[in-house]
Each structure stands twice: as C-alpha cells, then as structure tokens.
C-alpha positions as CSV (number, residue, x, y, z in Angstrom):
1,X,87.8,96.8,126.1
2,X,89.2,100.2,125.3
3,X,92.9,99.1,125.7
4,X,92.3,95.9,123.4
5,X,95.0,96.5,120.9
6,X,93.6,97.2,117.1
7,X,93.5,94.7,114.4
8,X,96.3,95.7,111.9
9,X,95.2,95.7,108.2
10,X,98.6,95.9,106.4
11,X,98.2,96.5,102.4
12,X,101.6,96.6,100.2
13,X,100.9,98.4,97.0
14,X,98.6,100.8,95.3
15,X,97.7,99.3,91.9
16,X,94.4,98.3,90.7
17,X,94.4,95.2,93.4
18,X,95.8,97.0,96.0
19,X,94.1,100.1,96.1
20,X,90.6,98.3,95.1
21,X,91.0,95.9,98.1
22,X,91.9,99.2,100.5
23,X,89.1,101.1,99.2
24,X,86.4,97.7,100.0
25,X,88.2,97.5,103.8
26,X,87.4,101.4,103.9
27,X,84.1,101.0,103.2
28,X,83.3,98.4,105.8
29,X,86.3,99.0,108.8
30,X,86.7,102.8,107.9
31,X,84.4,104.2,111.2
32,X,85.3,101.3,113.6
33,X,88.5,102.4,115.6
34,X,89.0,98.7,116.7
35,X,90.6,98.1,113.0
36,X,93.9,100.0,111.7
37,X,94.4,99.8,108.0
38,X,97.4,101.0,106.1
39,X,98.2,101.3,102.6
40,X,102.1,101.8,101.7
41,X,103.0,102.8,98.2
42,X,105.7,104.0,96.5
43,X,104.0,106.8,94.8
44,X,101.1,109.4,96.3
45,X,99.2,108.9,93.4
46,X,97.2,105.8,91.7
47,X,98.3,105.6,87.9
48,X,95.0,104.7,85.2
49,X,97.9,102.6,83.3
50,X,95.4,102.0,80.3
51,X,96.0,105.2,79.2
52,X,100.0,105.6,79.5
53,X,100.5,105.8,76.0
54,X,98.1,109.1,75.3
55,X,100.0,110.7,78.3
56,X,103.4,110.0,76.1
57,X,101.9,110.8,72.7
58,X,99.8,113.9,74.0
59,X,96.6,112.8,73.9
60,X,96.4,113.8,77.5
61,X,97.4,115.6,79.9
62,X,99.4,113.6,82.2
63,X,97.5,114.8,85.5
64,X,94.5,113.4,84.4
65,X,95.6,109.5,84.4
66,X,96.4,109.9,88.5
67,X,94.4,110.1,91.2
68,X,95.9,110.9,94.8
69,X,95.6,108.4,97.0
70,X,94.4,110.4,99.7
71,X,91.6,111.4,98.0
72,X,90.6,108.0,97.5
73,X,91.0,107.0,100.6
74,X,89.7,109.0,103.7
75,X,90.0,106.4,106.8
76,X,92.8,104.8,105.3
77,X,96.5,105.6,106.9
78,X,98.5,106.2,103.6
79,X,102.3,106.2,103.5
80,X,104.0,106.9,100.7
81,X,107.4,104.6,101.1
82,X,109.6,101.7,99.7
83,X,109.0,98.6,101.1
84,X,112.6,96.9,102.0
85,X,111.6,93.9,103.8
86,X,108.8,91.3,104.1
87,X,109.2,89.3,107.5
88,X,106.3,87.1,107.5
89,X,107.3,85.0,110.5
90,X,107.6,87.8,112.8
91,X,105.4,89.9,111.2
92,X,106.9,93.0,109.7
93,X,107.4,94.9,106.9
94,X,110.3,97.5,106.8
95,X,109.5,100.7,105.1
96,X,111.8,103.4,104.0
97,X,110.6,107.3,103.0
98,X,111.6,111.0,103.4
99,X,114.0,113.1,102.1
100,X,116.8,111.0,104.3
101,X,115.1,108.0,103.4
102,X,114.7,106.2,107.2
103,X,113.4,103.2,108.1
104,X,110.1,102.4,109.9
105,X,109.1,98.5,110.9
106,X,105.6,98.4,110.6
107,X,103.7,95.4,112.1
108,X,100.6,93.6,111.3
109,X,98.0,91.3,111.7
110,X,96.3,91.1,108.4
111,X,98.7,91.4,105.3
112,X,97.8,92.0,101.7
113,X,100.7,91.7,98.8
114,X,100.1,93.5,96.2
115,X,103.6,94.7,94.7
116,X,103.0,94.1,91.1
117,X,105.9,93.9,88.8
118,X,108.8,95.5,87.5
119,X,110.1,95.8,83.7
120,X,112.7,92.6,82.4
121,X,115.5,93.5,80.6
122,X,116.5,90.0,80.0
123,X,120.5,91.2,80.3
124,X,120.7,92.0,76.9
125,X,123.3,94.5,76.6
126,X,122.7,97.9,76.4
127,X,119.0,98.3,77.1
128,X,119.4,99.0,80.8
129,X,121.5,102.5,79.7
130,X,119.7,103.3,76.8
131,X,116.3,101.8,76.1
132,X,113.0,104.1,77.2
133,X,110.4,101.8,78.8
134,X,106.7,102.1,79.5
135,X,105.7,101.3,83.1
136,X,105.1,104.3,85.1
137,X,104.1,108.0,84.5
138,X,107.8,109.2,85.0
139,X,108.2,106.8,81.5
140,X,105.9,108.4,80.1
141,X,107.0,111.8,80.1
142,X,110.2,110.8,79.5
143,X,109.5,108.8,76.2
144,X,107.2,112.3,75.0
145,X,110.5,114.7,76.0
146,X,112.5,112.4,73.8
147,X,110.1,112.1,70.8
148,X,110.3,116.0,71.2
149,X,113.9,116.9,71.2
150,X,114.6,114.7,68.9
151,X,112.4,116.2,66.5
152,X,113.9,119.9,67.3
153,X,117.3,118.5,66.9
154,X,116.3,116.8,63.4
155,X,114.9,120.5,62.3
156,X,118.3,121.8,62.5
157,X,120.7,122.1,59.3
158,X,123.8,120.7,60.9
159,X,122.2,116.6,62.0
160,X,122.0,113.3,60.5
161,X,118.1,113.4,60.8
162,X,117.7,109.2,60.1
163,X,118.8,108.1,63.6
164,X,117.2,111.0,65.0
165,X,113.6,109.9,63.6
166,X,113.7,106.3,63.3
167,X,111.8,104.9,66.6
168,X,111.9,101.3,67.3
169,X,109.5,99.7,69.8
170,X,110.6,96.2,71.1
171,X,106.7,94.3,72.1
172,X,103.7,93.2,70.1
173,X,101.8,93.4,72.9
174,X,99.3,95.3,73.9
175,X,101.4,97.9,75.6
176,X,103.8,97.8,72.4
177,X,101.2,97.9,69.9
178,X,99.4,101.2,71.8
179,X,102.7,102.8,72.1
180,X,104.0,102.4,68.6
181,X,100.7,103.8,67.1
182,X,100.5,106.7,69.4
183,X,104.1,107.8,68.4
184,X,103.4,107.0,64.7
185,X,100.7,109.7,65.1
186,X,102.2,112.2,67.3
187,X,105.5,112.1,65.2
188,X,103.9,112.1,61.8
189,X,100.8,114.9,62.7
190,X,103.6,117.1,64.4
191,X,106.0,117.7,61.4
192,X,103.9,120.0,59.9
193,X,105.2,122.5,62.2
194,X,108.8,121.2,61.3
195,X,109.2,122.8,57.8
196,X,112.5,121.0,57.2
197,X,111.5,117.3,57.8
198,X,109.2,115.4,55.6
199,X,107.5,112.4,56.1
200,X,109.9,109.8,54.2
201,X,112.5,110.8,56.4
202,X,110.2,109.2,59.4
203,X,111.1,105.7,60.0
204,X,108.6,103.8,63.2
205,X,109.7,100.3,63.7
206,X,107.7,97.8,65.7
207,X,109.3,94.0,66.5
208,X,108.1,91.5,67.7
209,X,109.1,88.2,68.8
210,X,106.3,86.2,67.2
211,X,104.4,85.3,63.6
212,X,101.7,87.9,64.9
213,X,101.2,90.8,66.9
214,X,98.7,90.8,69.4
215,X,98.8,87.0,70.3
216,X,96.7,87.6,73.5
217,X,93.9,88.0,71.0
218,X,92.3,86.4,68.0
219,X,94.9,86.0,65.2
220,X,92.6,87.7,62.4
221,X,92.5,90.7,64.9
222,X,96.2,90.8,65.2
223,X,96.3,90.3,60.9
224,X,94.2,93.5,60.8
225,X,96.1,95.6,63.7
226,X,99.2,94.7,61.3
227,X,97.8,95.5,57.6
228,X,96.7,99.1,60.0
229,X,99.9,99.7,61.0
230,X,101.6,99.1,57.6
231,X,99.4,101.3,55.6
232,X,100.3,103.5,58.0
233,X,103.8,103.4,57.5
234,X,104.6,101.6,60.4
235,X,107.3,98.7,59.9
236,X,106.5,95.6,61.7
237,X,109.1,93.3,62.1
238,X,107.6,89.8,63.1
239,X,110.0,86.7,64.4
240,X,112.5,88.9,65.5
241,X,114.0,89.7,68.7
242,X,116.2,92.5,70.1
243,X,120.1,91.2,71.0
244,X,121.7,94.3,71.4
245,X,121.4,98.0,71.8
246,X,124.5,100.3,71.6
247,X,122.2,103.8,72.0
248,X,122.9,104.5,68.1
249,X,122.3,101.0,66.7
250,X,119.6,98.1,67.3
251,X,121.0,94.7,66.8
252,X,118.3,92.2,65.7
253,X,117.9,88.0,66.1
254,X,117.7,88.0,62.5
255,X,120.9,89.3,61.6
256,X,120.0,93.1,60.9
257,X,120.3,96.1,62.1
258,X,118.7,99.7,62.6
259,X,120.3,102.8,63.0
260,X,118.5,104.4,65.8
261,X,118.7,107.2,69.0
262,X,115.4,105.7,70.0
263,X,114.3,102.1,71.6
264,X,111.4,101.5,73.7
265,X,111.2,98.4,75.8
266,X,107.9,97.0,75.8
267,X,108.6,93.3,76.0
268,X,109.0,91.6,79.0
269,X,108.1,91.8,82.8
270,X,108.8,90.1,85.7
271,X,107.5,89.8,89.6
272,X,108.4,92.1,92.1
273,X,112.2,91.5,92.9
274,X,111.3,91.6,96.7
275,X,109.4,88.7,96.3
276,X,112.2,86.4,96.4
277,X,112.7,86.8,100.0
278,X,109.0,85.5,101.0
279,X,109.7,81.8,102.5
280,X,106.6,80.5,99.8
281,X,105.9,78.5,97.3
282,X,106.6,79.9,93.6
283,X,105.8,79.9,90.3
284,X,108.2,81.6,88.1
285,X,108.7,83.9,90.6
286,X,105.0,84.7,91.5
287,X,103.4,83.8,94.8
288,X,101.4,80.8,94.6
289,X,98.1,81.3,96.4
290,X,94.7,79.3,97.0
291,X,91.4,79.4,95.2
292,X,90.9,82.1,98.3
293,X,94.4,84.2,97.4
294,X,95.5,83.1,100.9
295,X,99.1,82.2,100.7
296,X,100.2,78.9,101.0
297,X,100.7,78.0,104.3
298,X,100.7,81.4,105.9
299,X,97.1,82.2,107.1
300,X,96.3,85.8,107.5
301,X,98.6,86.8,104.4
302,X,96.9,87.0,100.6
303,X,98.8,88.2,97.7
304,X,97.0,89.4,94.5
305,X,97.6,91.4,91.0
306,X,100.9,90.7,89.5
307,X,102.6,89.6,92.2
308,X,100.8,86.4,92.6
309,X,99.8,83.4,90.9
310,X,96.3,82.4,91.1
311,X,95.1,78.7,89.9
312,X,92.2,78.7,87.3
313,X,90.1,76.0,88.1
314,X,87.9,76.2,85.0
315,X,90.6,76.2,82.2
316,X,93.7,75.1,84.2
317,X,96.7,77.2,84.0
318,X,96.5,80.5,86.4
319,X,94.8,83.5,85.9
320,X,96.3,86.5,83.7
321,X,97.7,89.3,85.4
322,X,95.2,92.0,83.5
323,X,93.8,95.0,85.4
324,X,89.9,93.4,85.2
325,X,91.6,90.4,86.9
326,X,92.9,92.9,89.6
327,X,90.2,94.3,90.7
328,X,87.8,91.4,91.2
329,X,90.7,89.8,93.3
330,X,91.2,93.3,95.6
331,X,87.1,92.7,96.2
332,X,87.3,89.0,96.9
333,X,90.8,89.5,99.4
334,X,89.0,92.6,101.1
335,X,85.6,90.7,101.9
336,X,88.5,87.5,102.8
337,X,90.2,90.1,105.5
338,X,86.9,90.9,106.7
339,X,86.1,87.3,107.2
340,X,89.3,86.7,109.1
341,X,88.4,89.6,111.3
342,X,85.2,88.4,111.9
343,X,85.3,84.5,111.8
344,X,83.4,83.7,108.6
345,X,83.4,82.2,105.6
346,X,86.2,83.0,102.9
347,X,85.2,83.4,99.2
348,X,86.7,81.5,96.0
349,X,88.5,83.6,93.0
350,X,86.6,82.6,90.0
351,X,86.6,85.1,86.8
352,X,86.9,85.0,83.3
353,X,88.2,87.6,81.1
354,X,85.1,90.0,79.8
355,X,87.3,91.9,77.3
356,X,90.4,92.7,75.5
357,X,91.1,95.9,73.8
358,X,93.6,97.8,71.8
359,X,93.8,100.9,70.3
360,X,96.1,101.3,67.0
361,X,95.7,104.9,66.4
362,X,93.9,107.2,64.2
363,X,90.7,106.6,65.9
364,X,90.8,103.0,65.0
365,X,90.9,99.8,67.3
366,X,90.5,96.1,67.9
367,X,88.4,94.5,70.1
368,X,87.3,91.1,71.7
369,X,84.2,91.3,74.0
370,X,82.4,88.0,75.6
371,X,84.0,86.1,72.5
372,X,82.6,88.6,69.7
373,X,85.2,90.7,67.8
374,X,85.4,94.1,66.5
375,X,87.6,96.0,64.5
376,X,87.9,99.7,63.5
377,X,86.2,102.8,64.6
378,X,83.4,101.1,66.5
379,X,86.5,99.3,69.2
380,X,88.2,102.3,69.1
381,X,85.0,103.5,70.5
382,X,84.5,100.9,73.1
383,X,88.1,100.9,74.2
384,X,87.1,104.7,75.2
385,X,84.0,104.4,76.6
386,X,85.3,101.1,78.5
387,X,88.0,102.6,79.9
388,X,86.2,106.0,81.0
389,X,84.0,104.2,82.8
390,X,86.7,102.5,84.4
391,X,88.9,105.2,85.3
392,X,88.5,106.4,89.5
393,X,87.0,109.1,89.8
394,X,84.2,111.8,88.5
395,X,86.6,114.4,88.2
396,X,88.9,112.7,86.1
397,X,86.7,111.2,83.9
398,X,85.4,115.2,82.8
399,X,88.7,115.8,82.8
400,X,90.0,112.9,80.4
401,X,86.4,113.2,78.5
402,X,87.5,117.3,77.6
403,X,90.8,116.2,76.9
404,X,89.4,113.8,73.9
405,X,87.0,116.3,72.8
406,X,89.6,119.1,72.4
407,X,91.4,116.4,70.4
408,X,89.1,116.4,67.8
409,X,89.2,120.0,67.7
410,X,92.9,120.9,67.7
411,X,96.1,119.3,66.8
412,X,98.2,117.7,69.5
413,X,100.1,119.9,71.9
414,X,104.0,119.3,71.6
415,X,105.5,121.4,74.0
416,X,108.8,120.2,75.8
417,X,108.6,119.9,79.8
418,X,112.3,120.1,81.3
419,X,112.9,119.8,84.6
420,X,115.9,123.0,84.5
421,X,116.6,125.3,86.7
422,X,115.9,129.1,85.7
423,X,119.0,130.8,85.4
424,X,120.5,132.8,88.2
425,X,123.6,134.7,89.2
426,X,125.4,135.3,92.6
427,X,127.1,138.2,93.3
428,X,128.2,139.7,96.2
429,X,126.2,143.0,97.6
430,X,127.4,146.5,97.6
431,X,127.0,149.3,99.8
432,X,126.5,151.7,96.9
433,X,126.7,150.2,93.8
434,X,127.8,152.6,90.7
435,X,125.1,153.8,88.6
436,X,125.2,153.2,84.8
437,X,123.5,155.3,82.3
438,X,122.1,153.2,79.6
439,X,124.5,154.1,77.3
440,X,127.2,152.5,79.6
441,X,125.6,149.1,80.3
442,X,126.7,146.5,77.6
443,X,124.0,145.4,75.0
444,X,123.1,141.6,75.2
445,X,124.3,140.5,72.5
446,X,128.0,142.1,72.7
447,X,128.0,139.7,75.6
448,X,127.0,136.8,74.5
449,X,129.8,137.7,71.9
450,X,132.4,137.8,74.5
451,X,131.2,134.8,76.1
452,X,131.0,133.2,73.1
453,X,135.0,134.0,72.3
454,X,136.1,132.9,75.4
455,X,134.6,129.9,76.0
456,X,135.0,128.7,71.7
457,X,131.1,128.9,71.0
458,X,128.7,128.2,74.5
459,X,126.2,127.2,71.7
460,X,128.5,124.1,71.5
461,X,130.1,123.6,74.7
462,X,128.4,120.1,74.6
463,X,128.7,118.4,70.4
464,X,126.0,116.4,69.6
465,X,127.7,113.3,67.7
466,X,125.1,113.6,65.1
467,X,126.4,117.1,64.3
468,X,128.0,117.5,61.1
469,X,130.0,120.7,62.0
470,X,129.2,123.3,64.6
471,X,127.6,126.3,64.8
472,X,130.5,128.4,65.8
473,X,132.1,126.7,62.4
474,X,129.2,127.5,60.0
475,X,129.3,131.2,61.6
C-alpha cells in the first residue's frame, strides 16, 4: 500500500469556481497523502472582481480586493503558470512559468476546468491598441493612472483639455454601468484640486447597445440607474454601438462621433481561447457539461464558471456565468471529485439567481433580491454589505470595511503610481577624485539650463499632440 501511486486532483483556474472547488477538496483530501491536488493559475493572487471598479476610481486600495492563494490554501500544491495545452486523451496539461518561461507536463486523474474567459474585442478597429478594458487588477490600475494623467495634462496652459476629459465607456452592463459612475465621481470630486478645469469642461459618456441599461435586471431599475446617471451629468447613449476607435476619435453605429483620449471596453466577453482545442461538445464556445458538470463523454473531467455551459433544467436555457453561480458549482464539482474518488453518488447543479446588484455612484444603487427591488441608498447598502460578506477572508473584509469608512471621512486619494525607474548615473571610479569647494560645483538649475540648450528643451523631448506650443516656445 505505501507505493500505490496518489490520486491526482488537477484544478485549472483560480476564479470564484476554481478556487471555491480547491478550497472544498482541501477541506476533505487536505491530511490524506493518498490524494495530490493542484491548483494552477495564472496569477498568485485571487481577485474579489465585484469590487474592480473602486480599485480604479479609488475607493480602495487595490491590495485589499486580492487574496494570495497560498494563504487560502494550505494542503493545496499551488503553481502559479500559463496553461498551454489541454490533452484529455492522454491526460496532460502543459504548463509554462518562470522568468524563462519552461514548460512542465503535469498529469492527472481528476481534472477540473475552470479557465473563465477573456475580454472580446469583436475586430473592430482600433480597440485592441487603444481601448482600456476592465478584467483584471492590472486594468484596473491602469484605467486610474490614465484618469490621473490625463487630468494633470488637462491642468496645464498649453492642451486641448476636451479630448483629455471626455471618457467614453463602451457597456450597459453591470461592469459598464459600475465603472462609468465610479469615474464620473472620481473625475468630477477631484477637480477641486485642479484650479484650472471646471466642471463643464468634463464630458463622461456611457453607450450602450440597447433601449436600456441594465437589461439583466428589471427595466424600471435600469430607467432609474439612467435618470441617476443623467442628473449626474453622465451622457448615456442608448442603441448605439462602437465601430471604430482611432485613439483620438470614437466612431459610433449611429453616425456620430466623440473626440476622445479615453475608451473603456466594457462590452463583450468570450470563453477561454484554449478551449477550442478540448475534443467536446460546444456551445458558442463554452463546454457543454451534464446536470453533474461532468463533461460530455469524458468521465473524470468537469468544467465550471465561465468556461462552461451548464443546462438549466427549470427554465431551459443554461445557467448565467455570475460569480453566485460559481461558487455553488465549485461545491457541487468538489463533493463530484470526492465521489469519483470514493465510488459514490454524484450531485445535480440546480440554482437560481438570489440577487443582482449595482452600484451607480454617490452612495446610490439598484437592486433585485428574491424578485423584490430596490433603488437608492438602501441597495447601495446591500450591494456593500452583500459583497463584504462575500469577500474571502477576515482580514480583508477590516481592511475593505476601513477603506469605506475613511471614505466618508476624506476625499478620494489621487496619487499617480508609475512603474519608473529612479534615476541613476554611471560613471567610472577614480582613484582620487578632485575635490570641489561649493563654490566650484555647478548649481542645479545652470544645468538643467545647459541640458536644456543642448538637447532644444528636455521638458519636450517627447510633444504631446494635444500641445498647442511648447514649453521651450512659451519660455
């Protein structure tokens, strides 16, 4: 018995299904060293992705929506990796990390799919070099930098400010919805430490594809969120899609277009690419699995979250790939591995959504809970307390909790995080280098003169297009 080989408990992906169905095995194989389970994920982190948009609108700080996986998961072989390759037939599933990025071929005997999905860009032109999107923390704090340096840049004398602060977001959505208010209120509550911009010259766009935002909810909720937004000076643009993007001008279906620096891309996503090479059955790209989340004709392998589509047995259709969804199906595929392993019965997926929430800004929201809606202060409220509770992790719900409370206290935090280098020089050493008195040694400023009359002006050695003139010329 001690050289029977382990049971192999392979799980792809560390979302909400993935690491919620890791965390169920931990809990029941974790002390038993006849079972091997291994998580793989890209990042070494699990992102709370409910609460992207405050990360990008400085609501909160961005450590605070991530938990490492490690401390999650304590009998649970992590690897932080790409997964290249999903061989089914043989069994094994090619993994590339480090800094040289090698391969390892990691085989199994259980395996669990969940590789979520990526952003669709649809091929319109432009948007894969310019747009900002919303899908991962790195998005995030790349969409907050931007909001940020374009207002500095706006402040200055010598800019066209209305490309620099007109922000369109593509998605009526949740995600879209939650991300235009959060910039409308960052943007807007930050100028008063921008004494040369004003409000009117602030221009947030939202479009959207359909007669009302929101369409996953009731229509009077999505009437309200839009009569919000508006008296909030938020445009929404409704039966109108995005057709092109140049990085200085949006091109819409409807014949018009906006002069803008800024689009984010909130409005489409699509299965996990690597998907396509799993010999399955499909639907629109998903894997199609059993009441069970066993995939089709492949015992032993279950797919869940985004990446797979789940039949609804009660309303017909398939199941909606929302994070409540997720982690109901990581329970029911971890107690389904665990009754492989052991021989018994398998479980059914059967769960209807509890609730749907959006927040709109300024401390308002919508809600629909077990069919009963709210609006106002009283969702915003729920859409907090709901997803506190939610969020992994006692740590990071203080953590969140004093974030929220210091909001209400002070105004939002707009500092710019750039990932530069410190300067630094390289000179070669001397034996005995000559001493200067401090009458000798240049003053600063003489040589930044110099350096600025060699090189025409460093403080323009890269124009801005929206610059009127330079600042060597107004000098």
């Amino acid at each position: 018995m001690k050289n029977a080989p382990k049971k192999r408990i392979l799980i792809l992906g560390g979302g909400f299904a993935g690491l919620t169905a890791a965390m169920e095995l931990e809990k029941k194989f974790g002390r038993d060293p006849s079972i091997e389970i291994t998580l793989v994920n890209r990042n070494n982190f699990f992102l709370f992705t409910p609460m992207l948009h405050e990360v990008a609108t400085s609501d909160l700080d961005l450590t605070t929506i991530v938990n490492p996986a490690r401390k999650m998961l304590r009998r649970v072989r992590f690897l932080a990796g790409e997964v290249e390759q999903v061989d089914i037939e043989q069994q094994r599933v090619a993994v590339s990390h480090g800094f040289d990025h090698h391969h390892h071929a990691l085989g199994y005997d259980y395996l669990v799919l969940g590789l979520g999905s990526v952003t669709n860009l649809y091929g319109i032109p432009g948007l894969r070099e310019y747009a900002l999107t919303m899908k991962t923390l790195g998005d995030a704090m790349r969409l907050r930098n931007h909001l940020i340096a374009h207002l500095e840049e706006a402040e200055s004398d010598c800019c066209k400010v209305k490309p620099l602060l007109t922000f369109v977001v593509a998605g009526g959505g949740f995600a879209g919805v939650e991300t235009v208010a959060g910039i409308n209120d960052f943007v807007r509550g930050t100028l008063r430490s921008y004494p040369n911009l004003t409000e009117d010259m602030v221009r947030i766009v939202l479009v959207h594809a359909g007669p009302v935002i929101l369409p996953e909810l009731d229509k009077k909720l999505g009437a309200y969120a839009q009569r919000k937004l508006a008296g909030r000076k938020v445009e929404v643009r409704l039966n109108a899609k995005v057709k092109e993007f140049s990085g200085r001008r949006v091109r819409l279906s409807d014949g018009t277009t906006i002069d803008t620096n800024t689009l984010v891309w909130t409005a489409g996503t699509s299965p996990n690419p690597l998907l396509e090479t799993i010999p399955c059955v499909k639907e629109h790209g998903r894997l199609l699995v059993t009441e069970s989340l066993e995939l089709q004709a492949w015992p032993g392998v279950w797919a869940l979250g985004d990446c797979s589509a789940i039949p609804d047995r009660r309303r017909g259709g398939y199941h909606p790939p929302t994070a409540q969804h997720a982690l109901r199906q990581g329970k029911i595929v971890a107690h389904n591995v665990i009754a492989a392993v052991r021989g018994t019965e398998q479980k059914q997926f059967d769960f209807s959504t509890i609730a749907q929430l959006a927040a709109i800004g300024r401390r308002t929201g919508v809600a629909s809970i077990l069919g009963i809606n709210f609006s106002g202060f009283s969702a915003w409220w729920l859409w907090r307390t709901i997803y506190l509770s939610k969020l992994p992790r006692f740590e990071k719900k203080l953590r969140v909790a004093f974030d929220w409370t210091l909001d209400l206290i002070f105004s939002k935090d707009f500092a710019q995080f750039l990932d530069i280098r410190a300067p630094m020089v390289s000179r070669p050493e001397e034996a005995d280098p000559p001493q200067q008195s401090k009458w000798q040694q240049p003053e600063l400023h003489d040589t930044i003169r110099a350096v600025s009359r060699e090189s025409n002006s460093f403080l323009t050695a890269v124009p801005h297009t929206d610059c009127q003139e330079s600042t060597s010329q107004q000098s």
